[in-house]
C-alpha positions as CSV (number, residue, x, y, z in Angstrom):
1,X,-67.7,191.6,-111.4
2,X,-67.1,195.4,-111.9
3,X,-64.0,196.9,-112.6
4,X,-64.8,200.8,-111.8
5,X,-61.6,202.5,-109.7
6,X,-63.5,204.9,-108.0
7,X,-62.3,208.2,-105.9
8,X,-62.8,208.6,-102.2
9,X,-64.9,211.2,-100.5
10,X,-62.2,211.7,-98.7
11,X,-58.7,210.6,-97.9
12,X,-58.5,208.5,-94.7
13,X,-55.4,208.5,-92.7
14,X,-52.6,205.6,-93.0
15,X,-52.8,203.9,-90.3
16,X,-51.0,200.2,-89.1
17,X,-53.4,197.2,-89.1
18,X,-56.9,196.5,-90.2
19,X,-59.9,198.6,-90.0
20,X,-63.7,198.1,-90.2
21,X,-63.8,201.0,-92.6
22,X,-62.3,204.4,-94.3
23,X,-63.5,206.2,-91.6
24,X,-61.6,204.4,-88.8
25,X,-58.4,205.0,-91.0
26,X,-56.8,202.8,-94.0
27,X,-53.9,200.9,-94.2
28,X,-52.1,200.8,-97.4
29,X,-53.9,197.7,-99.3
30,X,-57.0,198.9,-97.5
31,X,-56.9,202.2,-99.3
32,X,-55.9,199.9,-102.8
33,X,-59.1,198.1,-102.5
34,X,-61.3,201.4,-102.1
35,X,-60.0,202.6,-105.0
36,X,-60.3,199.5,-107.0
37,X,-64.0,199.5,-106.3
38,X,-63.6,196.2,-104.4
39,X,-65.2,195.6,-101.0
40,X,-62.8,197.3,-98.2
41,X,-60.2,194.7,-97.3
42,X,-56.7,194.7,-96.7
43,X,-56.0,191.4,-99.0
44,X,-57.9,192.5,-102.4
45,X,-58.2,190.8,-105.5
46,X,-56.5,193.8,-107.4
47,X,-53.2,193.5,-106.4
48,X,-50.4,190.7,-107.0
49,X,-50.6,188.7,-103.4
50,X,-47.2,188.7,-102.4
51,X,-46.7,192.3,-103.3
52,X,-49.6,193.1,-100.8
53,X,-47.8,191.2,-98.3
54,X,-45.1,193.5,-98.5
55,X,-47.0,196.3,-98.8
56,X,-49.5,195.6,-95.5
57,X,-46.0,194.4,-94.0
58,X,-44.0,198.0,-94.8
59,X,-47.6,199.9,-94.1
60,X,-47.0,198.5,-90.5
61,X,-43.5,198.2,-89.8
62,X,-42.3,202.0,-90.5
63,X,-43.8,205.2,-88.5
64,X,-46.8,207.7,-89.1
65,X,-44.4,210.4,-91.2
66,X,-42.8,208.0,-93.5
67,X,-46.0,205.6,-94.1
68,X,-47.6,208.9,-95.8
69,X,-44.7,208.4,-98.1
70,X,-46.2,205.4,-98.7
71,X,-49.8,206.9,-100.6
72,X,-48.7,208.2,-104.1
73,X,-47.7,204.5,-104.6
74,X,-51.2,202.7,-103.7
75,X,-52.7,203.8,-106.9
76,X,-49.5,201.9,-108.7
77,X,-50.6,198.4,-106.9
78,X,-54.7,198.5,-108.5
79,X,-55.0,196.4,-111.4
80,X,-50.9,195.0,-110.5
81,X,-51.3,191.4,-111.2
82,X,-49.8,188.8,-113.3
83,X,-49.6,185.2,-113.9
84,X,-46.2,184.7,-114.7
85,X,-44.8,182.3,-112.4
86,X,-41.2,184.3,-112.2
87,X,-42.9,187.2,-110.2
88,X,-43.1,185.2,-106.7
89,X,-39.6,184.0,-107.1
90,X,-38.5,187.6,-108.1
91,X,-40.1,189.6,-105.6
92,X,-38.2,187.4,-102.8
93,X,-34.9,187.0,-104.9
94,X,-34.8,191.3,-104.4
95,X,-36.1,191.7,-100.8
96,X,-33.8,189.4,-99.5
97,X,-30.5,190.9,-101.5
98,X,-31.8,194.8,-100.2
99,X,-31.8,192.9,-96.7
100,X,-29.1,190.8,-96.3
101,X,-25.7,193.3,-96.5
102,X,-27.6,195.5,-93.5
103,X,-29.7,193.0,-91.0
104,X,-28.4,192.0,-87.8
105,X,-26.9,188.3,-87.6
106,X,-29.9,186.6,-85.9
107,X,-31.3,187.7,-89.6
108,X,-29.1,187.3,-91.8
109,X,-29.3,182.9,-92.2
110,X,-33.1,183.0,-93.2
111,X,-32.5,186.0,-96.0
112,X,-29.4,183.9,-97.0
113,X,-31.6,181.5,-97.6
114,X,-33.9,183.2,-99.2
115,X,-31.5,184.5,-101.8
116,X,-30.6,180.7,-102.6
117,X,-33.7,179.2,-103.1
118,X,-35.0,182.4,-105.1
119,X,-31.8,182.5,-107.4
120,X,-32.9,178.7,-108.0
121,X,-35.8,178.8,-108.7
122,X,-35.6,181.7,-111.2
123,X,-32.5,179.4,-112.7
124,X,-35.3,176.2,-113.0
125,X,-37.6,178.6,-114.7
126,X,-35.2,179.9,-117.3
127,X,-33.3,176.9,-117.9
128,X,-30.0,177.8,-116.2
129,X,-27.8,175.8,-114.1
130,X,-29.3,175.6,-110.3
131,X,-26.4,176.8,-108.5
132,X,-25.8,179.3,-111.2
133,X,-25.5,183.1,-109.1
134,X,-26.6,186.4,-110.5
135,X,-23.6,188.9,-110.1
136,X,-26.0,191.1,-107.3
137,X,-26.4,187.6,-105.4
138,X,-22.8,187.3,-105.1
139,X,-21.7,190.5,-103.8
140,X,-25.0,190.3,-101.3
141,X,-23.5,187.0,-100.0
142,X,-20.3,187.6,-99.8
143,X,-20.9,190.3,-97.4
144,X,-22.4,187.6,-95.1
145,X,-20.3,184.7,-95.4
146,X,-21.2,182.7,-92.6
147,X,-24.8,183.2,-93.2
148,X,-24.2,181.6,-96.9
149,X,-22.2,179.0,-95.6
150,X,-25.1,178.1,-93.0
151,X,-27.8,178.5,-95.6
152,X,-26.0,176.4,-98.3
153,X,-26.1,173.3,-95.4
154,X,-29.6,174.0,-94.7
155,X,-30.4,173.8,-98.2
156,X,-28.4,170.9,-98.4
157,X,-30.5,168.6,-96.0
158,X,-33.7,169.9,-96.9
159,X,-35.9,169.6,-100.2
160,X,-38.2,172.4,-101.8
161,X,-40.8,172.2,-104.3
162,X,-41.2,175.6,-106.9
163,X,-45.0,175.1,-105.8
164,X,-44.6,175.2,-102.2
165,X,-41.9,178.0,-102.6
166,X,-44.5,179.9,-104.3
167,X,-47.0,179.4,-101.7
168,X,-44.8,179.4,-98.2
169,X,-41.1,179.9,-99.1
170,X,-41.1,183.6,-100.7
171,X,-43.7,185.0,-98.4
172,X,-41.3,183.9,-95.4
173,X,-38.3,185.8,-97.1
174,X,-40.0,188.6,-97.6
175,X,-41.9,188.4,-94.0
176,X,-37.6,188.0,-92.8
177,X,-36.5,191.0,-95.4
178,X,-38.9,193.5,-94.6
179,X,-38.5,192.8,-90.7
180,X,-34.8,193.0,-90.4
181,X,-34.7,196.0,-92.4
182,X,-37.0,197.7,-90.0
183,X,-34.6,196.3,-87.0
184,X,-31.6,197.1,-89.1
185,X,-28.4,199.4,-87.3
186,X,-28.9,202.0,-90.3
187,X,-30.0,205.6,-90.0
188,X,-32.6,205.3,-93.1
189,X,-34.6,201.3,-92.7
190,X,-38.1,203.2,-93.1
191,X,-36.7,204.9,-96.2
192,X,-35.0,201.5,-97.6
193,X,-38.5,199.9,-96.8
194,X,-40.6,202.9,-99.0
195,X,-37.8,202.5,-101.6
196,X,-38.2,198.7,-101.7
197,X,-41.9,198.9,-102.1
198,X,-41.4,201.0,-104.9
199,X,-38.5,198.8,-106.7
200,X,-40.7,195.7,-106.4
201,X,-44.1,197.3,-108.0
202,X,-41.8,198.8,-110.9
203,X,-39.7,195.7,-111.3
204,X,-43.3,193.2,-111.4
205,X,-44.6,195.7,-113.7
206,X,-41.6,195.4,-116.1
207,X,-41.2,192.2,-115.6
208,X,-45.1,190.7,-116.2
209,X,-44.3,193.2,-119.9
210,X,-40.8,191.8,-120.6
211,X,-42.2,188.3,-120.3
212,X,-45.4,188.4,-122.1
213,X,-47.5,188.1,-118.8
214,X,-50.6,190.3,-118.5
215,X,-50.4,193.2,-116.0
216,X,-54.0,192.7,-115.8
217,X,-57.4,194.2,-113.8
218,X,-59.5,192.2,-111.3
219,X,-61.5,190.3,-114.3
220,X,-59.2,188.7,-116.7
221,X,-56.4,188.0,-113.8
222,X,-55.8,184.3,-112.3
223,X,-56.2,183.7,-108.9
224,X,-53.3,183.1,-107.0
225,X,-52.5,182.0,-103.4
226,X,-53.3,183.9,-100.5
227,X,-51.0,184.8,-98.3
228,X,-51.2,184.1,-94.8
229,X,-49.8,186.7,-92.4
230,X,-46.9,186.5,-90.6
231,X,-47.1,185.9,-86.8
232,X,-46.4,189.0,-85.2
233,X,-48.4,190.9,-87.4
234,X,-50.8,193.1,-87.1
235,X,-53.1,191.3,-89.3
């Protein structure tokens, strides 16, 4: 397998949802894969799945000015993956905390949720108590105490596997996150949406060097799960 990033002919147009090719347009993982050298696809080997969940997810959900926010990033996501088993965990652990204080009610018990289960998880993983709370997770909460209180019963009567959170649970948060923000009573969501983009492929980037995990290129990374997409997608 080659590992050549390679640089358009020329720069096709953001655009939501898939295409047959650059020249009917690009969405944001789309335009990741070109340059990566892969064949065109909006799920590509280079990038870190659940990151390119939220990035095809953002790419569709804000408008035509803002997504062109969105193209000095893509080149930030080619080579982005790792094989620490944090990085899933964490990536739905911070979407759900920038949604939570600001999506509407009918949101807010799923991202609650969300911020649980991620919390734990990261807890199991570093050998901390499981209904030990970051400081951020608190204040998030707290600003939404009936959605905790709901979410904390939930939890309660269900079980979750790390493995299966992996693979379903922190896609579904972020699939939640990303779409109440968009929804969300503020006068910025598309902003908030660019800026979480850009939190969560500087914070997997720290975080696969903090730990030890390899930010690695197409050849010497791990698969990992795909991710399936969401229901009212585009995809």
């Amino acid at each position: 397998m080659t590992n050549r990033s390679r640089t358009p002919d020329f720069m096709p147009t953001l655009s939501p949802g898939r295409h047959r090719s650059p020249r009917k347009g690009a969405c944001f993982m789309e335009m990741a894969s070109y340059l990566a050298g892969e064949k065109w696809s909006d799920h590509p080997q280079c990038t870190h799945p659940l990151v390119a969940a939220m990035a095809r997810e953002i790419n569709d959900r804000v408008g035509d000015r803002m997504r062109q926010d969105l193209v000095p990033l893509i080149p930030s996501v080619v080579g982005l993956v790792s094989d620490d088993v944090r990085v899933d965990a964490w990536i739905a652990r911070e979407a759900a905390l920038t949604a939570l204080p600001i999506v509407s009610m009918s949101s807010q018990r799923a991202v609650a949720v969300g911020v649980l289960r991620s919390e734990a998880v990261l807890n199991a993983l570093d050998g901390r108590s499981a209904d030990e709370l970051t400081p951020r997770a608190k204040e998030a909460l707290a600003q939404a105490p009936e959605a905790e209180r709901w979410a904390r019963e939930f939890i309660g009567v269900t079980s979750g596997r790390r493995d299966a959170f992996v693979k379903r649970g922190a896609p579904a948060v972020v699939h939640h996150a990303v779409a109440g923000i968009s929804r969300a009573c503020v006068s910025d969501p598309e902003k908030r949406l660019v800026d979480l983009l850009n939190h969560t492929i500087d914070g997997v980037r720290q975080l696969s060097a903090t730990s030890g995990s390899q930010v690695a290129n197409r050849e010497t990374a791990s698969p990992t799960s795909a991710v399936e997409p969401a229901k009212d997608s585009l995809r």
